[in-house]
C-alpha positions in Angstrom: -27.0 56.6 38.0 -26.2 59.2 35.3 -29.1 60.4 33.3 -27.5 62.3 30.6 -27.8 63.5 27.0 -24.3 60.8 26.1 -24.2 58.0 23.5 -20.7 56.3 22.7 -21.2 57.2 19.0 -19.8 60.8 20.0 -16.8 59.7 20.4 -15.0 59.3 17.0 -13.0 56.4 17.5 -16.1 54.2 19.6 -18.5 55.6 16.2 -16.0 53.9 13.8 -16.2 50.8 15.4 -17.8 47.6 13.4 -20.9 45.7 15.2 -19.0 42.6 16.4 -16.1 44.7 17.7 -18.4 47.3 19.8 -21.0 44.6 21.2 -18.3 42.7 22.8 -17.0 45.9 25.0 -20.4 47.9 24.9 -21.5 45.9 27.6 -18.2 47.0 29.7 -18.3 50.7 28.4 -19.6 52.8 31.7 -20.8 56.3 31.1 -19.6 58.5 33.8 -19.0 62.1 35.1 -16.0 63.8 34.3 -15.9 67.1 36.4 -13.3 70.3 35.6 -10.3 69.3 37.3 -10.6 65.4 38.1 -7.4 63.9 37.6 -8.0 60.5 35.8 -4.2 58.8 36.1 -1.0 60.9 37.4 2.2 60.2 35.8 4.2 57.5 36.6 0.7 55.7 37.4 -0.8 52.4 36.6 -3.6 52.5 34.0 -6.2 50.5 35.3 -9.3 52.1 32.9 -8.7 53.6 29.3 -11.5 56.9 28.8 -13.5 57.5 25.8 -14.4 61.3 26.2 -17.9 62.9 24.7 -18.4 66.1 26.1 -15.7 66.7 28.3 -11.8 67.6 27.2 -8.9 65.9 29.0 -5.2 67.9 28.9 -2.2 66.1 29.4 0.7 67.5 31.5 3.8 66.8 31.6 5.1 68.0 35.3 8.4 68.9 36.5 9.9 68.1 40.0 9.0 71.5 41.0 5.4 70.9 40.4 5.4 73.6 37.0 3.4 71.7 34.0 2.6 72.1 30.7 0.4 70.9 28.1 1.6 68.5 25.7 -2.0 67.7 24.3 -5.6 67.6 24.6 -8.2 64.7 24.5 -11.7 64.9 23.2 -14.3 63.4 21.8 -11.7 62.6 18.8 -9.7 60.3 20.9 -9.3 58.0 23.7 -7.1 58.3 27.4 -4.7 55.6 27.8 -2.4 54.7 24.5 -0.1 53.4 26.5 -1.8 50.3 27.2 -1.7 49.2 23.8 1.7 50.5 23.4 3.3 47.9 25.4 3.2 50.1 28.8 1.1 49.8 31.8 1.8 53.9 32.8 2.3 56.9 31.5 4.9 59.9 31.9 2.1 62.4 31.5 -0.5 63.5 34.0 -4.3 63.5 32.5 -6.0 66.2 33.8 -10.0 67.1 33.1 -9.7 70.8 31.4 -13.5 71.0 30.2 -15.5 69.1 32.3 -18.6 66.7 30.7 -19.0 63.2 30.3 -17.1 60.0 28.8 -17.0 56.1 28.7 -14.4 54.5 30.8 -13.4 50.9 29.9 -11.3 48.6 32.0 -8.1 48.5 30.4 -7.8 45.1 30.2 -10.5 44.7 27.7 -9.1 47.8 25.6 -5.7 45.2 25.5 -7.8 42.3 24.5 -9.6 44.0 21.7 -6.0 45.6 20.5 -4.5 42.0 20.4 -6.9 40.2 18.5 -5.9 42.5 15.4 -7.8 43.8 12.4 -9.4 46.9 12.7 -9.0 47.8 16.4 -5.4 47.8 16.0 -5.4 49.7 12.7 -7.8 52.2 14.2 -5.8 52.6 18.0 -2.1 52.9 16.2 -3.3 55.3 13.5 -5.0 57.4 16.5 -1.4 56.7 18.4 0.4 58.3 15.5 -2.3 61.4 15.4 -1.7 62.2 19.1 2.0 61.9 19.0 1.9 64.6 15.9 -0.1 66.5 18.3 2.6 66.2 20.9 5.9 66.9 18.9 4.3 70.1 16.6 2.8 71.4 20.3 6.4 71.3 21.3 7.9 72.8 18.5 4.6 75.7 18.6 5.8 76.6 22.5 9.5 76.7 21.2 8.9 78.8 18.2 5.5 80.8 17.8 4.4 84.0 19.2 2.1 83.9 22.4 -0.8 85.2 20.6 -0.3 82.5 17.6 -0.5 79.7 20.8 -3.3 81.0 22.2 -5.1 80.9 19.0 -4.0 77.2 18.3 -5.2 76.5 21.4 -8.3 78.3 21.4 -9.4 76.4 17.9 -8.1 73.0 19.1 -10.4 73.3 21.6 -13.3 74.5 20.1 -13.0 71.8 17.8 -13.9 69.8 20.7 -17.0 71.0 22.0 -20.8 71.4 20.7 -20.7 75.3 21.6 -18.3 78.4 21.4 -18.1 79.2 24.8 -15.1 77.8 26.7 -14.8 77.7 30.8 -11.2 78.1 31.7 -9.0 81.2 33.2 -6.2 83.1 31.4 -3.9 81.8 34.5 -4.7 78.3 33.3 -4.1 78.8 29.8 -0.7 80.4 31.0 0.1 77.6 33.1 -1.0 74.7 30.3 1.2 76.8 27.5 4.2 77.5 29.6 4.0 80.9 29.5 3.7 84.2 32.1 -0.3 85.1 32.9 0.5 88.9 31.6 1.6 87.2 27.7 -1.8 85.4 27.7 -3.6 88.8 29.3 -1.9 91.3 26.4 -2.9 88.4 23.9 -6.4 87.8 24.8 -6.8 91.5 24.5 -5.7 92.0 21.1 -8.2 89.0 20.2 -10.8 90.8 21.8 -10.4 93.7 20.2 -10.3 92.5 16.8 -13.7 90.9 17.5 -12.0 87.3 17.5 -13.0 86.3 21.4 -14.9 87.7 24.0 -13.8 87.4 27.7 -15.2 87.7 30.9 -13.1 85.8 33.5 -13.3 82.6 33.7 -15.2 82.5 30.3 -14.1 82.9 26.7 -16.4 82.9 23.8 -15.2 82.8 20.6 -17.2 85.3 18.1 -14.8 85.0 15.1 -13.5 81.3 14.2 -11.9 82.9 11.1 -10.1 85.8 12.8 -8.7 83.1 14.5 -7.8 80.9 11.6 -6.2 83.9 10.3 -4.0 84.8 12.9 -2.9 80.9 14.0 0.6 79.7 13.4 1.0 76.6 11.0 1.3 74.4 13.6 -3.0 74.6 14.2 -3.2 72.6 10.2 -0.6 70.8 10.3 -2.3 68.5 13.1 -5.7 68.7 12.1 -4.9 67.5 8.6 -2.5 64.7 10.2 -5.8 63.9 12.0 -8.1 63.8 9.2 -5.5 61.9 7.3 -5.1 59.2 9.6 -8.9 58.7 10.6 -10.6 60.3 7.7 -10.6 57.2 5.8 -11.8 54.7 9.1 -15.5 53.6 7.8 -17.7 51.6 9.7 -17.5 47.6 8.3 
């Protein structure tokens, strides 16, 4: 048993949900462990659970034959794991991948279809969050195309801390290479120039941001453009 600091209501999409709508999956919705590095569904996979993260951050991957991936987004507590099962798939094409490691609900995916199918506001809510990830997905390919390394570092560096309750981020400049698609030394020569504008701090393995608006003011477009699409889409969900 997990005895841990975790309610659903952290989750954004579980918080908007009306009474009738969350007591019918609350009793189904598991709290469990995800650890740095557990891989929740490879691509090509069947989805047999859909995961409502709290404190931990998922990445998906999209991987090439030769085993090279990159990120195409990130899941927090903002969102949920598994669109594709109210999408009219059973898999995805993406790996999901556990970048910050914490906790989340996991709910069989049948009962994630069921609630989708029965209309209303879970199906408003799920294909508005749809659209918000796939804005994610197509502006993060479009960042990687056309931004400086330093400008996708401090995209990424904001989207995540927009995830978690602290400043501090666990994760290695290798990783961060890996996950934007770029060479280890690009993400070294950035990080430094952050650091020594007073932006981040870094010690390896660990990255604390000191300066969210040094950051704000170095960051590409692409950064607002997705957190306003965010805020526009779910901004207006209220509880019924």
């Amino acid at each position: 048993m997990i005895f841990v600091d975790s309610t659903p209501s952290q989750n954004h999409l579980l918080a908007v949900l009306s009474a009738p709508e969350f007591e019918r999956i609350a009793p189904h919705l598991k709290l469990v462990a995800m650890p740095l590095g557990e891989v929740l569904h490879e691509s090509g996979g069947c989805l047999q659970y859909a995961y409502f993260p709290t404190t931990a951050i998922v990445s998906l991957h999209y991987v090439m034959e030769n085993g090279a991936f990159s990120e195409i987004s990130g899941v927090g507590n903002d969102g949920v794991i598994g669109v594709a099962l109210f999408m009219g798939g059973q898999t995805m094409t993406s790996r999901a991948i556990v970048q910050t490691g914490g906790y989340g609900y996991r709910l069989p995916a049948s009962l994630l279809v069921d609630e989708f199918q029965r209309g209303g506001f879970m199906m408003d809510l799920m294909l508005r969050y749809a659209q918000a990830l796939m804005t994610q997905m197509s502006q993060t390919a479009v960042c990687n195309r056309h931004h400086s390394v330093e400008q996708q570092l401090c995209r990424w560096l904001l989207s995540t801390l927009n995830r978690l309750p602290s400043n501090e981020l666990t994760i290695t400049q290798e990783l961060i290479a890996k996950m934007i698609g770029v060479r280890r030394e690009g993400i070294t020569e950035a990080a430094g120039h952050l650091q020594r504008a007073g932006c981040i701090s870094y010690r390896r393995g660990h990255i604390t941001v000191l300066d969210q608006s040094g950051l704000e003011s170095r960051v590409c477009e692409c950064y607002a453009v997705v957190k306003k699409e965010f805020e526009r889409l779910l901004s207006d969900v209220r509880k019924r």
